[in-house]
TILOSE-290119 format. One record per residue (C-alpha): residue number from 1; residue in three letters; x, y, z. Coordinates in nm, 2 decimals, always signed. Example, Ala and Ser with C-alpha at 12.3 -4.5 7.8 and 13.67 -1.06 7.14 Angstrom:
2
{n: 1, res: Ala, x: +1.23, y: -0.45, z: +0.78}
{n: 2, res: Ser, x: +1.37, y: -0.11, z: +0.71}
END
This chain:
165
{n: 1, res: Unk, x: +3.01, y: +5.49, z: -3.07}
{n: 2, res: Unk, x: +3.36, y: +5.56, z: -2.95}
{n: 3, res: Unk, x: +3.39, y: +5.84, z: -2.79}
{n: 4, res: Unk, x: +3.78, y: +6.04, z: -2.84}
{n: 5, res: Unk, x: +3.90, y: +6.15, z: -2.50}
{n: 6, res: Unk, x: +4.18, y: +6.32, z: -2.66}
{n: 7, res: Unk, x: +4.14, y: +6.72, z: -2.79}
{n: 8, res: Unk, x: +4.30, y: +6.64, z: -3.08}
{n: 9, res: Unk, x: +4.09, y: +6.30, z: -3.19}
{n: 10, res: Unk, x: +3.80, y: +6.51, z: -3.17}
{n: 11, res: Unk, x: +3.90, y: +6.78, z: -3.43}
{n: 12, res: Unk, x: +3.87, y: +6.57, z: -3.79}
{n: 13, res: Unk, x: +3.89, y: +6.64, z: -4.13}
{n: 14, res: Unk, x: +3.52, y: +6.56, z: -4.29}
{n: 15, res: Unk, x: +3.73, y: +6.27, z: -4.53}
{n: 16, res: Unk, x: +3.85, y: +6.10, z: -4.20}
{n: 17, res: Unk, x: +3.49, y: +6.19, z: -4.00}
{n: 18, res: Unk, x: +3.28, y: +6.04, z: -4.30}
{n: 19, res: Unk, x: +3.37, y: +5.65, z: -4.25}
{n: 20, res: Unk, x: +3.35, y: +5.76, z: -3.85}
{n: 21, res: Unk, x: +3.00, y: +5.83, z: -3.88}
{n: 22, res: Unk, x: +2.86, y: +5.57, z: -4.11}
{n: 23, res: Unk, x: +3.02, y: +5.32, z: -3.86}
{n: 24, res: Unk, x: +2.82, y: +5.50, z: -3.58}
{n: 25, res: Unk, x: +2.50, y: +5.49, z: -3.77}
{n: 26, res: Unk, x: +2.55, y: +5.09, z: -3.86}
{n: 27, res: Unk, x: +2.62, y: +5.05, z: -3.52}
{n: 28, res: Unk, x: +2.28, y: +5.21, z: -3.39}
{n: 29, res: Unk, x: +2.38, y: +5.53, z: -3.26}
{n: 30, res: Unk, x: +2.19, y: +5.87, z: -3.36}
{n: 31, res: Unk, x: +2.42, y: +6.12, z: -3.48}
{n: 32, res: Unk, x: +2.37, y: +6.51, z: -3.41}
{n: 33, res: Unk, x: +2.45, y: +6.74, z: -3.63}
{n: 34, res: Unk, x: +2.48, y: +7.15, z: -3.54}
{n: 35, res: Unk, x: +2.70, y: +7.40, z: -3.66}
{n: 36, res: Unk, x: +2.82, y: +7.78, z: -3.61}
{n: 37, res: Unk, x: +3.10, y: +7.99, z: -3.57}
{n: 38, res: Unk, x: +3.15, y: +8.01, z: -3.18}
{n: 39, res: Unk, x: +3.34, y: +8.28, z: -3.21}
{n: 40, res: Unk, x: +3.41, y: +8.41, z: -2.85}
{n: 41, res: Unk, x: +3.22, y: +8.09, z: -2.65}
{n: 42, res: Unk, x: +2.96, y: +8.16, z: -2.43}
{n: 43, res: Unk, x: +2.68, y: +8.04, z: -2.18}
{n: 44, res: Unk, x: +2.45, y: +8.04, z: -2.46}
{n: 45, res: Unk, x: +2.61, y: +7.84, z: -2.71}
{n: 46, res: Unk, x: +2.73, y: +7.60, z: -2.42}
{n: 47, res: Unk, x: +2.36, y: +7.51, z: -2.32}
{n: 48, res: Unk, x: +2.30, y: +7.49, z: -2.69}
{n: 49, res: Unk, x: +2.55, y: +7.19, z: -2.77}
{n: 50, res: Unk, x: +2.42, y: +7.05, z: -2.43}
{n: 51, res: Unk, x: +2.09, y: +6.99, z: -2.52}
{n: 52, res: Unk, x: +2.20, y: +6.91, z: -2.87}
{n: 53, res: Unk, x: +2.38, y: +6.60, z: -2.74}
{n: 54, res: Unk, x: +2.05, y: +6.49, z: -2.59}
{n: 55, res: Unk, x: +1.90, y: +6.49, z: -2.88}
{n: 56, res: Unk, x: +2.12, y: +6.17, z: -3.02}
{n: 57, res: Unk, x: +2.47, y: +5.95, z: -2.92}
{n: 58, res: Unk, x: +2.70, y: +6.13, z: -3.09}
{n: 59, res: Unk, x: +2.69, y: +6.51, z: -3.15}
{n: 60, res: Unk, x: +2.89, y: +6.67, z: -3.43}
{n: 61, res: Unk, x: +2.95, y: +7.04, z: -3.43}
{n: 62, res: Unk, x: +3.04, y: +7.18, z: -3.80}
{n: 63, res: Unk, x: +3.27, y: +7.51, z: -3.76}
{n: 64, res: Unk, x: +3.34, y: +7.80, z: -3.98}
{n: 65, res: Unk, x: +3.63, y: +7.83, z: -4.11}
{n: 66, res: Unk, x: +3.79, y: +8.19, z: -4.07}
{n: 67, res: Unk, x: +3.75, y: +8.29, z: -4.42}
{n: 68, res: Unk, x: +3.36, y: +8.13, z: -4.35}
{n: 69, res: Unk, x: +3.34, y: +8.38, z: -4.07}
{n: 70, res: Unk, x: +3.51, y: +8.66, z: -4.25}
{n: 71, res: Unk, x: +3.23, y: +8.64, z: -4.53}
{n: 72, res: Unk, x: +2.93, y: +8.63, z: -4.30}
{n: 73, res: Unk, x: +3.03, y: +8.88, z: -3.97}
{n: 74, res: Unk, x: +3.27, y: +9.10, z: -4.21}
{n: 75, res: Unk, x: +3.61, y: +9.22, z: -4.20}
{n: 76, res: Unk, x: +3.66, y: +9.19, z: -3.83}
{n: 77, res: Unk, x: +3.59, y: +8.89, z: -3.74}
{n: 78, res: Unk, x: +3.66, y: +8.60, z: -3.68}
{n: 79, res: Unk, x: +3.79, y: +8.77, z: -3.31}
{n: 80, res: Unk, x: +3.93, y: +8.42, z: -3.22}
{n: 81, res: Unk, x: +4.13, y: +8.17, z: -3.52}
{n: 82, res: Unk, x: +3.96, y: +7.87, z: -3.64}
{n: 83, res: Unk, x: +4.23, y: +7.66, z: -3.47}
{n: 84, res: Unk, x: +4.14, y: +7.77, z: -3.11}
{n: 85, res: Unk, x: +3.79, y: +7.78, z: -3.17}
{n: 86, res: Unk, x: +3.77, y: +7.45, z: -3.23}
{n: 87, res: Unk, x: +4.00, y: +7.36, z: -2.97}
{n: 88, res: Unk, x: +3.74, y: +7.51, z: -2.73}
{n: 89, res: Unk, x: +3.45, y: +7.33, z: -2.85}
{n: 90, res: Unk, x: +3.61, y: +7.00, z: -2.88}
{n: 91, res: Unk, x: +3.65, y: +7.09, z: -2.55}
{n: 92, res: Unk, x: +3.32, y: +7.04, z: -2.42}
{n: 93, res: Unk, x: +3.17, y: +6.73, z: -2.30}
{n: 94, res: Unk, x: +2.90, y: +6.74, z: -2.52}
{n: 95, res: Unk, x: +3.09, y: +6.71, z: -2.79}
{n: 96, res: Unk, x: +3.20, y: +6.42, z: -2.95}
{n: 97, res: Unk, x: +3.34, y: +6.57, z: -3.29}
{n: 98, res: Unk, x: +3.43, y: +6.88, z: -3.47}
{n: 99, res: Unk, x: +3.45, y: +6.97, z: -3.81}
{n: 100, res: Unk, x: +3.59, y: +7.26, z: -3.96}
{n: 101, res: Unk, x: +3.40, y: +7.44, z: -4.30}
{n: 102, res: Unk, x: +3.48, y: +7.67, z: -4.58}
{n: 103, res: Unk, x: +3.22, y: +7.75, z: -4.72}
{n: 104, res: Unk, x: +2.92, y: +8.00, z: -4.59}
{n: 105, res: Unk, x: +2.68, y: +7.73, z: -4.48}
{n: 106, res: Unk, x: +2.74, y: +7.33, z: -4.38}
{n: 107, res: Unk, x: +2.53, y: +7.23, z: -4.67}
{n: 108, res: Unk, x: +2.83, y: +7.01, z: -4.80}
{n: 109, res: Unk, x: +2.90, y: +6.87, z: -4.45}
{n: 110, res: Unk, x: +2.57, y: +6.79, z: -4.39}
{n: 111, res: Unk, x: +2.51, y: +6.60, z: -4.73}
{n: 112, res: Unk, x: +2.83, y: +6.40, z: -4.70}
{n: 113, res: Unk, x: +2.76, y: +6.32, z: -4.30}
{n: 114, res: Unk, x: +2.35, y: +6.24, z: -4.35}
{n: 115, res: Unk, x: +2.33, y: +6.30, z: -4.00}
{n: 116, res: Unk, x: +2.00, y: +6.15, z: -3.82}
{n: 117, res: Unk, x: +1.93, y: +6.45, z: -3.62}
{n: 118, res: Unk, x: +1.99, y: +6.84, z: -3.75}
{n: 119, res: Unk, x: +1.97, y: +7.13, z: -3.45}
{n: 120, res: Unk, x: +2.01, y: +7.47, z: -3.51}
{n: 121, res: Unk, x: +1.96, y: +7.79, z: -3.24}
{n: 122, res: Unk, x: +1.65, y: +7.96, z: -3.23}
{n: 123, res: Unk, x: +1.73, y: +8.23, z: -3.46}
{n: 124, res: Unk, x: +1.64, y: +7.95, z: -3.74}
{n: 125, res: Unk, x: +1.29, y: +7.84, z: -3.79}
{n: 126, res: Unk, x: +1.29, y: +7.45, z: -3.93}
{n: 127, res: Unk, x: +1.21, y: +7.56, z: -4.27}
{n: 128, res: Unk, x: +1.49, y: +7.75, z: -4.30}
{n: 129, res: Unk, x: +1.73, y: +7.53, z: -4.17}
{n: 130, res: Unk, x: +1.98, y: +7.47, z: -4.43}
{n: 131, res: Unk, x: +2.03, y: +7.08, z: -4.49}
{n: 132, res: Unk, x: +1.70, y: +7.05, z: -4.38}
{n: 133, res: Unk, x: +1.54, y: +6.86, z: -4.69}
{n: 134, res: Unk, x: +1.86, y: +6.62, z: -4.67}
{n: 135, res: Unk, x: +1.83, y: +6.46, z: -4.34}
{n: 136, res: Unk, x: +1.43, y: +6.46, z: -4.35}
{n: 137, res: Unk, x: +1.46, y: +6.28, z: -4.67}
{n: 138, res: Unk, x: +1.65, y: +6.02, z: -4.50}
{n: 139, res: Unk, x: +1.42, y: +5.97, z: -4.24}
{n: 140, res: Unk, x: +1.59, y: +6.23, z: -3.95}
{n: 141, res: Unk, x: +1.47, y: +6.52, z: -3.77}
{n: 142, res: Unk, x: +1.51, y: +6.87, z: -3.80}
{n: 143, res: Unk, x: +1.42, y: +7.17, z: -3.54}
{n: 144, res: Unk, x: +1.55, y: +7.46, z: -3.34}
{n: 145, res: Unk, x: +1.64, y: +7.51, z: -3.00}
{n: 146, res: Unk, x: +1.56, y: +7.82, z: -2.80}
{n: 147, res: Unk, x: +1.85, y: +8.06, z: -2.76}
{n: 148, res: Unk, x: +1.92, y: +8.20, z: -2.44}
{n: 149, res: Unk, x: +1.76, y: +8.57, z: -2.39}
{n: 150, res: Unk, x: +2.06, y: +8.83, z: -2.42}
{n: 151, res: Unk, x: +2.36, y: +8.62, z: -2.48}
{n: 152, res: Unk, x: +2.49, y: +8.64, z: -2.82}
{n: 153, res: Unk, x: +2.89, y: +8.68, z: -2.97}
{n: 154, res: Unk, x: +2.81, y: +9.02, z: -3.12}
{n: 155, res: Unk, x: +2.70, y: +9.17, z: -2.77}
{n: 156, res: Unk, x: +3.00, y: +9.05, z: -2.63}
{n: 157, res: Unk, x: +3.24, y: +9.22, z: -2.91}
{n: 158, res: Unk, x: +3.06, y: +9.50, z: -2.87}
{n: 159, res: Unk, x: +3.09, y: +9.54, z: -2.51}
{n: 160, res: Unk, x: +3.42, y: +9.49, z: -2.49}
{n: 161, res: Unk, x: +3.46, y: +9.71, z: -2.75}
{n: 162, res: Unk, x: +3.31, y: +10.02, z: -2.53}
{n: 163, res: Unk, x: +3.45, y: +9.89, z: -2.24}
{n: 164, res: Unk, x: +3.79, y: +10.05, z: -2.47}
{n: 165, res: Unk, x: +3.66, y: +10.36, z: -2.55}
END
């Protein structure tokens, strides 16, 4: 798979990713999917997308959009725009493509990608992995990776929040 070097051809639109990954896949490569927030990047979510990329060729990180974010953390967040945030993660080695969502969940990304392998942090069990009956029906694997013991976005926020007070 070809792999951008550039920030930029990392970031994609899921119309200009599609044709990206069906060519990986006819080419042989496993494509990753995983998806999140990532609001305020940490350790955690940093050895997350690591061993994510293991797991296949080509990893593919799905991002909520602000107004995603907005609808699932509340009022207050996202802390950090959609823009930067996926700046960040595109970033990363590890990644070779992000993907920026409206809606809630990636159940739309993940039906229009078909991606071989689906990874979610271990605050999901596989069953309730959304897009989980889509890529097992295609043949592709679906499971959780461990999350790193007191690490998360939310503890973050609210430390720095004290840390005002």
């Amino acid at each position: 798979m070809h792999k951008p070097r550039r920030l930029k051809d990392k970031i994609k639109l899921l119309d200009d990713l599609i044709p990206i990954v069906r060519q990986a896949k006819s080419n042989g490569c496993t494509t990753v999917f995983t998806n999140g927030c990532f609001d305020i990047l940490h350790s955690g979510h940093v050895k997350l997308l690591e061993q994510c990329r293991q797991a296949g060729d080509a990893l593919i990180v799905g991002l909520n959009s602000d107004a995603s974010v907005r609808k699932l953390k509340g009022p207050n967040r996202p802390i950090i725009p959609q823009e930067l945030r996926a700046q960040v993660v595109a970033a990363l080695e590890s990644v070779d493509y992000v993907v920026i969502f409206n809606e809630p969940d990636p159940l739309q990304v993940i039906t229009r990608l078909v991606p071989d392998v689906l990874i979610k942090g271990g605050d999901w069990t596989p069953d309730t992995i959304i897009g989980r009956d889509i890529v097992q029906s295609a043949g592709g694997r679906v499971f959780a990776i461990p999350l790193m013991d007191g690490v998360s976005t939310t503890s973050i926020a609210h430390k720095m929040k004290a840390s005002k007070a």
